[in-house]
C-alpha positions as CSV (number, residue, x, y, z in Angstrom):
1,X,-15.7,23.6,2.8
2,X,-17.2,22.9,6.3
3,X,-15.0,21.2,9.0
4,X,-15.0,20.0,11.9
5,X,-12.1,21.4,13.3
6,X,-10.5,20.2,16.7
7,X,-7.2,20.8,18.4
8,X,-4.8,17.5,18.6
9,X,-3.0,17.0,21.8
10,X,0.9,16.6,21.5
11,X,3.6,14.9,23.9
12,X,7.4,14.7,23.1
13,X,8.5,11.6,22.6
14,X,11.1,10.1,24.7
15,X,14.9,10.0,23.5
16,X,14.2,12.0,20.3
17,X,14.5,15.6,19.4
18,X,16.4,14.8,16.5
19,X,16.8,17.0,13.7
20,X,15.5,16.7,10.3
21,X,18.3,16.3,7.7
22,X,16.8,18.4,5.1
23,X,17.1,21.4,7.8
24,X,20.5,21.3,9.8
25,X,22.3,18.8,7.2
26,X,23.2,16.1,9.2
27,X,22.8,12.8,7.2
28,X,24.1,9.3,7.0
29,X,26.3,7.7,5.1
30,X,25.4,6.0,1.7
31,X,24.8,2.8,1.6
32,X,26.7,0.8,-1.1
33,X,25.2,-0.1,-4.3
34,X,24.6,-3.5,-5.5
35,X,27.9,-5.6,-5.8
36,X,30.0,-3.7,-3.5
37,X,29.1,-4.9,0.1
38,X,25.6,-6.6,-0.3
39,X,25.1,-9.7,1.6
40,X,24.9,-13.3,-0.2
41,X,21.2,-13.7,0.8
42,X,20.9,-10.7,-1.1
43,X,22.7,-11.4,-4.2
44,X,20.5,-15.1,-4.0
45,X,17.3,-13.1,-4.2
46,X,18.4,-10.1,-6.3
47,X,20.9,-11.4,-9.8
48,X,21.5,-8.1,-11.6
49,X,19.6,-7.9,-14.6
50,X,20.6,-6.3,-17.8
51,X,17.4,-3.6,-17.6
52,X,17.1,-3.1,-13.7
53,X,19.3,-1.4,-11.5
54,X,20.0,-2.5,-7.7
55,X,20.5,0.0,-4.9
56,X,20.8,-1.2,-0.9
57,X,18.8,0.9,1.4
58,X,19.4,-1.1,4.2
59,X,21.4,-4.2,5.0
60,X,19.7,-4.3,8.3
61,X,15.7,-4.4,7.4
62,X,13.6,-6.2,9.6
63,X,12.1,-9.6,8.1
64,X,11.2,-12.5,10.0
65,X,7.6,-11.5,8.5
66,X,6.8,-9.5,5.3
67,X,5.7,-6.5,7.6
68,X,7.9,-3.9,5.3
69,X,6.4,-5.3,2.1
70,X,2.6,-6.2,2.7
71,X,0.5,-5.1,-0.2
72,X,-2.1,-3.5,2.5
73,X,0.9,-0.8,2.4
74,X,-0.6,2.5,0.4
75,X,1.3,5.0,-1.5
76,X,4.5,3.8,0.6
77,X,6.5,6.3,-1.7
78,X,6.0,9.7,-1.1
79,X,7.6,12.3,-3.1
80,X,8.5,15.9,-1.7
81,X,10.9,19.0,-3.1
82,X,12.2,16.5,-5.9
83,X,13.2,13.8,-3.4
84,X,11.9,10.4,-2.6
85,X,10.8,9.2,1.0
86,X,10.0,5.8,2.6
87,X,9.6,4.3,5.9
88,X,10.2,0.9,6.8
89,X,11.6,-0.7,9.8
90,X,15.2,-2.1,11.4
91,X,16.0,-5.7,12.4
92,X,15.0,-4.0,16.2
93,X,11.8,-3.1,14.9
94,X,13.2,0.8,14.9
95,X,10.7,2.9,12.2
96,X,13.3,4.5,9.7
97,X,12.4,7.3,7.3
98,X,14.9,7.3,4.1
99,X,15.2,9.9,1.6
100,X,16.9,10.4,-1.7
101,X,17.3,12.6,-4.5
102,X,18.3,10.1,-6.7
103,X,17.5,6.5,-5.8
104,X,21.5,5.5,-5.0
105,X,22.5,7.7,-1.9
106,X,19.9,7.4,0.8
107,X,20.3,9.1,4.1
108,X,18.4,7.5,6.7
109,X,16.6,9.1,9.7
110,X,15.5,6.9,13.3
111,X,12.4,8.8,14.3
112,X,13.0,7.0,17.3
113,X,9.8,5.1,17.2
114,X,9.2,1.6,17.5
115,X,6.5,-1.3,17.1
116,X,5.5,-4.8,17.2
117,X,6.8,-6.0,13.5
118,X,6.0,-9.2,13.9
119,X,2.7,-8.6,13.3
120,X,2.8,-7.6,9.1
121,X,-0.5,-5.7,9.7
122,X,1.6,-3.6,11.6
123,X,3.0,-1.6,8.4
124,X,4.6,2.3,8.9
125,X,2.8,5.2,6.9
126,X,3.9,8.4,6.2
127,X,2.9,11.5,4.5
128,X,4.3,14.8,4.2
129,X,2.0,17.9,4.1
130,X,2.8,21.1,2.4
131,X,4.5,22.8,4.7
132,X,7.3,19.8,4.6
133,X,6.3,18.3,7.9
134,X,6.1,14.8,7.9
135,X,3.3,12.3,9.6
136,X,3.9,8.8,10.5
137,X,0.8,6.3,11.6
138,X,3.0,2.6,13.0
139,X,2.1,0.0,14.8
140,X,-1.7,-0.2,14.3
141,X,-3.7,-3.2,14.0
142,X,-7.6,-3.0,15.6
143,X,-6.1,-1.1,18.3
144,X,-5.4,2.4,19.7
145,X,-4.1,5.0,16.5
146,X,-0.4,5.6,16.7
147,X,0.4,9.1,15.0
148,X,3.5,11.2,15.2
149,X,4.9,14.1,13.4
150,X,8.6,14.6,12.5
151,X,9.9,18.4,12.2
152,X,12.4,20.8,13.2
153,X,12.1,19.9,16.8
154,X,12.6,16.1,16.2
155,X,9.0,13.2,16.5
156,X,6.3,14.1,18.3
157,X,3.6,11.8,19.5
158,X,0.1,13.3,19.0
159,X,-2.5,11.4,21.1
160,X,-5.5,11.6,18.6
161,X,-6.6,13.5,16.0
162,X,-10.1,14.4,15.8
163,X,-11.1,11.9,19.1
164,X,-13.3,10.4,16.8
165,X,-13.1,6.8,15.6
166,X,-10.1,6.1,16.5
167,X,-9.8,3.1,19.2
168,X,-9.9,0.4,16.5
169,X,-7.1,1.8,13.3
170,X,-5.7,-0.6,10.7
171,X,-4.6,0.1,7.4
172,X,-3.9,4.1,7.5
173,X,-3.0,5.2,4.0
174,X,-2.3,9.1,3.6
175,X,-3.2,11.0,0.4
176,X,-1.6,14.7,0.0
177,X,-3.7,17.5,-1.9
178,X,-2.9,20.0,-4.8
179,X,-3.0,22.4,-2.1
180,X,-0.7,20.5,0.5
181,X,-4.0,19.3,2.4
182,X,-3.9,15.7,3.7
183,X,-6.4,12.9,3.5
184,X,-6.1,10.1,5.5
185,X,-8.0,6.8,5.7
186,X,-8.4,3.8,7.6
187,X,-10.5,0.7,8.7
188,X,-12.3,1.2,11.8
189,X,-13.0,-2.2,13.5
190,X,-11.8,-5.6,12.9
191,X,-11.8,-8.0,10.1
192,X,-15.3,-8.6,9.3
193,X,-16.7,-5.7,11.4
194,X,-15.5,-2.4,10.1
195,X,-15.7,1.0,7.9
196,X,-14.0,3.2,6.1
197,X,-13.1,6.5,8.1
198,X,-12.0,9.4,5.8
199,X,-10.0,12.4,8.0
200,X,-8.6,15.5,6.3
201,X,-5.7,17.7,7.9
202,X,-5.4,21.6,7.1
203,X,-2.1,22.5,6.4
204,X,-2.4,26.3,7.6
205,X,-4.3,25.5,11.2
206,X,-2.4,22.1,12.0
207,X,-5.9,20.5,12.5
208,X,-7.6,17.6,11.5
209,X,-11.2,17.3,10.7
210,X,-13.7,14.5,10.4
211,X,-14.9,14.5,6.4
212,X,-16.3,10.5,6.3
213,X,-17.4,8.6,9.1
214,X,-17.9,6.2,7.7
215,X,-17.3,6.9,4.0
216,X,-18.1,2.7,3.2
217,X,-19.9,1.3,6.0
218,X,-19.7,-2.4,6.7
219,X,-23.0,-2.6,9.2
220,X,-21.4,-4.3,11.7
221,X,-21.5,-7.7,9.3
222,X,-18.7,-7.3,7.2
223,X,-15.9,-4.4,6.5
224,X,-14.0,-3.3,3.2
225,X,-11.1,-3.9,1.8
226,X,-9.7,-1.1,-0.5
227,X,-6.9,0.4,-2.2
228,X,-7.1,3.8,-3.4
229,X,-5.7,6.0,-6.1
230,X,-5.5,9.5,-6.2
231,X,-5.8,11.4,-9.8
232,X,-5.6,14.7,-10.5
233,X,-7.9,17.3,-9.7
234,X,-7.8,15.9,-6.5
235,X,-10.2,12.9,-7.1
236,X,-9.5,9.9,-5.2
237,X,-10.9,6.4,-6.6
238,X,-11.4,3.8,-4.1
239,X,-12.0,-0.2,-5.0
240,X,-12.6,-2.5,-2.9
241,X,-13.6,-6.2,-1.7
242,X,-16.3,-7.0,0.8
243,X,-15.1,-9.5,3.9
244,X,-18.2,-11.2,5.6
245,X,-18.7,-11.9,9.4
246,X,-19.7,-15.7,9.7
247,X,-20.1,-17.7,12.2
248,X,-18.1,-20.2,10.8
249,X,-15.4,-17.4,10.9
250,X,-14.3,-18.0,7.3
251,X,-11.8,-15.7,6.7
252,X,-10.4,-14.8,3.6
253,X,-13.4,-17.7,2.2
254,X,-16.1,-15.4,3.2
255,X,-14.5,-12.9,0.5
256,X,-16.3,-11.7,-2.1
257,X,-17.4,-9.1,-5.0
258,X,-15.5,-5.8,-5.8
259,X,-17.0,-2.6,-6.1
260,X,-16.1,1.4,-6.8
261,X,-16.3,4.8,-5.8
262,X,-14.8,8.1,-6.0
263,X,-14.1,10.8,-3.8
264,X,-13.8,14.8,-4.9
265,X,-12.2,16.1,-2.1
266,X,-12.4,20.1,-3.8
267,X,-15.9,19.5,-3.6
268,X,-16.4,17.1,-0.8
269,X,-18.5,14.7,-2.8
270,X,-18.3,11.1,-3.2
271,X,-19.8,9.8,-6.9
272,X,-20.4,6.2,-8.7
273,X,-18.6,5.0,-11.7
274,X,-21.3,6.5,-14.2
275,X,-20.7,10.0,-12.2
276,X,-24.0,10.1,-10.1
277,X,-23.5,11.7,-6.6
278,X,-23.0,8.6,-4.1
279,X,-23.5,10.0,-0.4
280,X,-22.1,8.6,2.0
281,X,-21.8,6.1,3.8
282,X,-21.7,2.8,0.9
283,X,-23.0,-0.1,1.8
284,X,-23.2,-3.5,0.4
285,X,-26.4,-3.2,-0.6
286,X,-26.1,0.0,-2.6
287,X,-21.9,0.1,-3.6
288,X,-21.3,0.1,-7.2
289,X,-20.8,-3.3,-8.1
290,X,-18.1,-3.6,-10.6
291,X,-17.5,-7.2,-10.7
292,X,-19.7,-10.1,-8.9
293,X,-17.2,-12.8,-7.4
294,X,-19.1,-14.9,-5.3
295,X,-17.6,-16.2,-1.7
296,X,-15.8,-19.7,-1.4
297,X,-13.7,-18.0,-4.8
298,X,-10.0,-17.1,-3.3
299,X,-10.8,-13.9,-3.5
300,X,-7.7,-11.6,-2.1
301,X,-7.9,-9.4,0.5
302,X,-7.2,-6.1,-1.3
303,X,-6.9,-4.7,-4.5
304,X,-4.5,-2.5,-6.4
305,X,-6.2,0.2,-8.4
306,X,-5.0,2.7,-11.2
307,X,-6.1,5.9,-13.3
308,X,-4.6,5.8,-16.6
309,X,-3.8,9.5,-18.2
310,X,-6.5,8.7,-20.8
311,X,-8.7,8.6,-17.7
312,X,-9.4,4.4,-17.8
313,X,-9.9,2.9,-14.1
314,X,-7.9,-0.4,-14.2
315,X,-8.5,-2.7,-10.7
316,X,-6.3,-5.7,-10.1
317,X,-6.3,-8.6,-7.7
318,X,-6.7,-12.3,-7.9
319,X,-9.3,-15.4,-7.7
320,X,-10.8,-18.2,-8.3
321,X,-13.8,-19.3,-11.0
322,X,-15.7,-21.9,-11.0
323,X,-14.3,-23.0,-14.4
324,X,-10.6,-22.5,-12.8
325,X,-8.7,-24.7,-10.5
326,X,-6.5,-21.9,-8.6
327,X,-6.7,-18.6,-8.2
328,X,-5.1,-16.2,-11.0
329,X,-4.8,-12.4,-11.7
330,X,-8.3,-10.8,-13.0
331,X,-8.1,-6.9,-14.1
332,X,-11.7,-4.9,-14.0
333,X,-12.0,-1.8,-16.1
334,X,-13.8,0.6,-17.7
335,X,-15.0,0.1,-21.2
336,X,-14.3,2.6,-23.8
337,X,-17.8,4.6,-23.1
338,X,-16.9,4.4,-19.1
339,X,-20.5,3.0,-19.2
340,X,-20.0,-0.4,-17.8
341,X,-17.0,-2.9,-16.5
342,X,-14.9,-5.3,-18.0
343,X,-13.9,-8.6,-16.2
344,X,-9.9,-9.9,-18.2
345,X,-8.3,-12.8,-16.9
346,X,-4.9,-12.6,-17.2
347,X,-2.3,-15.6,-17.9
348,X,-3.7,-19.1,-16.6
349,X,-1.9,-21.2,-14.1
350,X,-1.0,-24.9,-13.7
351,X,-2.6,-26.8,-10.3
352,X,-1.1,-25.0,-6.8
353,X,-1.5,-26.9,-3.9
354,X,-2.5,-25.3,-0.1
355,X,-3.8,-22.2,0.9
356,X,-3.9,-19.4,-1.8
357,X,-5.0,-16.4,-0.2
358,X,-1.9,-16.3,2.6
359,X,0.4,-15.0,-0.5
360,X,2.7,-17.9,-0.3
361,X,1.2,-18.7,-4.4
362,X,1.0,-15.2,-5.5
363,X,1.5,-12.1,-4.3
364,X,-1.5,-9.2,-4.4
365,X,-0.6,-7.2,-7.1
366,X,0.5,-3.4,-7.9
367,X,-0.3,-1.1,-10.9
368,X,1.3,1.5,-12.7
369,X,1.3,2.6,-16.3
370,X,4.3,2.4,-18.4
371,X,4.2,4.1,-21.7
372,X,0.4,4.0,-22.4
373,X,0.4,0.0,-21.0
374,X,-0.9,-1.2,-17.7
375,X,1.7,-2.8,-16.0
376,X,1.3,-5.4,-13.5
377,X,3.6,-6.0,-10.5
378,X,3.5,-9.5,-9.2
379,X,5.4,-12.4,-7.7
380,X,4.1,-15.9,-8.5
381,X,5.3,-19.6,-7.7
382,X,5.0,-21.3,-10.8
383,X,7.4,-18.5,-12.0
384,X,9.8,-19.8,-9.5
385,X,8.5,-16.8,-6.6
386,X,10.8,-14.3,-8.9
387,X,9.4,-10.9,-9.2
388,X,8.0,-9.4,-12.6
389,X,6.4,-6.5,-14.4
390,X,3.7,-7.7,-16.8
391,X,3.1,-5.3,-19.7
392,X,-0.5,-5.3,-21.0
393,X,-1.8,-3.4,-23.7
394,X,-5.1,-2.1,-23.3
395,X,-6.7,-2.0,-26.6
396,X,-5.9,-6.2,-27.2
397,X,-5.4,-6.9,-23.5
398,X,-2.5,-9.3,-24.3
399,X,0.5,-9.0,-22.8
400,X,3.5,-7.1,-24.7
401,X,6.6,-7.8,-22.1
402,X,7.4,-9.5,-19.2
403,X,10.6,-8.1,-17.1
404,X,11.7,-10.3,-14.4
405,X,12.8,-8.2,-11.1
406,X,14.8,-10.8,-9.3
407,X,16.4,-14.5,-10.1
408,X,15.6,-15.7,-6.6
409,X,12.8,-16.9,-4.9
410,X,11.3,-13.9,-3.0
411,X,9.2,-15.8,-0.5
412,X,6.4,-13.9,0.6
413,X,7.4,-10.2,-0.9
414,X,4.4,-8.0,-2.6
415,X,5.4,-4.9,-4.9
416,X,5.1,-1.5,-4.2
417,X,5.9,0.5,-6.8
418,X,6.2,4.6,-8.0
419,X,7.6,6.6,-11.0
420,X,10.2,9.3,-9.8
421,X,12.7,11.2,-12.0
422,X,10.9,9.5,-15.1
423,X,12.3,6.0,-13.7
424,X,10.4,3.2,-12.2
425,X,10.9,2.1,-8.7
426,X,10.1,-1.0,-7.0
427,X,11.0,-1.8,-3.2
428,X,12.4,-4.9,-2.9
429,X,13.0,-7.6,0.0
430,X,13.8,-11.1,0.2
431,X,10.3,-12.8,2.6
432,X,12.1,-16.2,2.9
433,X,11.4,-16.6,6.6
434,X,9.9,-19.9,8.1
435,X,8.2,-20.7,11.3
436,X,9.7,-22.7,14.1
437,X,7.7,-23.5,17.0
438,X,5.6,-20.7,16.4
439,X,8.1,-17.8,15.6
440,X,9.4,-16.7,12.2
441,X,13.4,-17.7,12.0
442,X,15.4,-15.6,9.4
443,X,18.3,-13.4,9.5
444,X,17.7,-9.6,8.6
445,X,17.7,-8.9,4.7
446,X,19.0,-5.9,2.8
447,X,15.7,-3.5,1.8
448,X,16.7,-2.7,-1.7
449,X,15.3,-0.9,-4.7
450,X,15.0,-2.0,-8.4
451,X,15.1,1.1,-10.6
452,X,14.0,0.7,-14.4
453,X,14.5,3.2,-16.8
């Protein structure tokens, strides 16, 4: 495979040189489960249910804004060497890693960096390659990328990768290879004016290399939003939404249709739905279209996308018809020949008043199949703002199961979701902050996990 190959710059940074756990052994204390030591905001958000189990992370999570939660966070789980890893940050806006080997002891490591959390845009990333090293891009929103690594010798800061592209980063979201390779994208530009740029990092040189630039191109009018899913054979499927630049500056209004592609990263090709070699960059004008939604629809920024083991693509977000009077969760897949897409409209919602798209209705939802159903992560106010899982079954598209994740309200929380161990794991935080002259007000909430078996 060509690549551009280019050496990355490195500086220590200050106060660190701490050592990795996993290496010398030094760890922190577990945090107490559920019911023995959790605050009360905690126990108003998070009732123990008879199916889920609760374990604390963190009593001290950062969360005057939803910054640890936003649904722009990709693949926030990463699993390596049978353990689980996360990063999220501290009430003092400290970036944390926390690993476990069974979701209920967590030892927690401060990589010493920190950011601007207030800002939700502003979510930690992390990766960790096949050597074990681990790669952290914080604090990035339409400005200068922020990457470290964290190894032996404690974090260090790494001043670009590849030089190119990478003034304007927001939404990073790190892939790992069958053969320990990383992929890394990211918007390039602003809301409205950006791309796609796709990066790959070689495991045996240390190096990153420039594979996409742009792999979606937004012309300068308009930029992507996308989630992506990585499937075996090391094929990545992106969907995403288009965002218009208007005038009018519309925002989340100018939204509008969703459309595919997939990436072969063993063969460095990018394909269509229907399989027909795609080459890069997409544009508006010639993305496969997978579902039309005009603008003026509620359309979310974001989607959340999934490859089922029988091989069905399943994309989820939510919008508006014309024949509806609030936005509601549509899911666009494959039919059974793969040969064209399917528009389902799940449950239907009474009347909610104000702005849709902020999340403060319902939250952008995850995927994740659970015993040959899709299941759908979401939180939604006319179910009281309590999280659920939403079991679907895909030949009759009705829904099986629903399994509520909290009794509380959880504010402005989205899902992020995994499967480790054979067990399904959701992090959880209370969102209930409000503004007051300007500023967020709320006490620091426990960041929590709800396991289901």
């Amino acid at each position: 495979m060509n690549r551009i190959l280019s050496r990355h710059q490195t500086r220590k940074a200050s106060a660190l040189g701490l050592p990795l756990w996993f290496l010398v052994g030094i760890c922190c204390a577990p945090v107490p489960l559920f019911g023995a030591g959790a605050s009360d905001i905690f126990r108003s958000g998070f009732d123990a249910l008879s199916s889920v189990r609760y374990t604390v992370v963190d009593s001290d999570a950062y969360a005057l804004w939803h910054t640890n939660t936003a649904r722009h966070r990709s693949d926030v789980f990463v699993e390596y060497g049978g353990e689980l890893y996360f990063a999220y940050y501290r009430s003092d806006e400290q970036l944390i890693i926390a690993r476990s080997s069974d979701t209920i002891e967590w030892e927690l490591l401060d990589t010493g960096l920190t950011a601007n959390a207030e800002d939700p845009h502003n979510t930690p990333n992390i990766a960790i390659d096949g050597n074990g090293l681990i790669h952290v891009i914080w604090d990035v929103h339409s400005n200068s990328l922020r990457y470290a690594t964290v190894g032996p010798g404690g974090t260090h800061i790494i001043d670009f990768l590849t030089g190119n592209n990478e003034s304007a980063v927001t939404y990073p979201s790190f892939f790992r290879l069958s053969d320990g390779d990383l992929l890394l994208l990211y918007r390039s530009g602003s809301s409205g004016n950006g791309d796609v740029i796709v990066k790959r990092y070689d495991t045996e040189s240390g190096t990153w290399a420039d594979m996409a630039s742009p792999a979606i191109a937004g012309e300068g009018d308009r930029n992507p939003y996308w989630q992506a899913y990585l499937a075996p054979n090391d094929q990545l499927h992106l969907s995403w939404t288009w965002r218009e630049r208007l005038p009018s500056n519309r925002g989340f209004e100018s939204n509008r249709d969703l459309c595919f592609s997939r990436y072969s990263a063993k063969e460095n090709l990018w394909f269509d739905s229907t399989d027909n070699v795609a080459a890069p960059p997409v544009s508006a004008s010639d993305c496969d279209l997978i579902a039309a939604v005009p603008a003026n629809s509620t359309l979310a920024n974001n989607t959340a996308i999934l490859v089922t083991a029988a091989g069905a693509n399943v994309t989820a977000t939510f919008w508006r018809t014309a024949t509806d009077n609030t936005p509601r969760i549509h899911l666009v897949h494959n039919s059974p020949d793969r040969r064209q897409w399917v528009v389902t409209p799940l449950n239907t919602r009474p009347m909610v008043t104000g702005l849709e798209s902020d999340g403060a209705s319902l939250a952008r939802p995850a995927l994740l199949e659970v015993n040959g159903q899709w299941g759908v992560f979401q939180r939604d106010s006319v179910a009281s703002n309590r999280a659920y899982l939403d079991l679907i079954e895909p030949d009759t598209l009705s829904r099986t199961k629903r399994v509520y994740l909290s009794s509380g309200d959880m504010g402005l929380w989205e899902p992020h979701v995994t499967r480790f161990q054979g067990k399904i794991v959701v992090l959880m935080q209370q969102q209930n902050f409000r503004i007051e002259k300007g500023r967020s007000i709320q006490a620091a909430t426990p960041l929590a996990l709800a396991v289901l078996q």
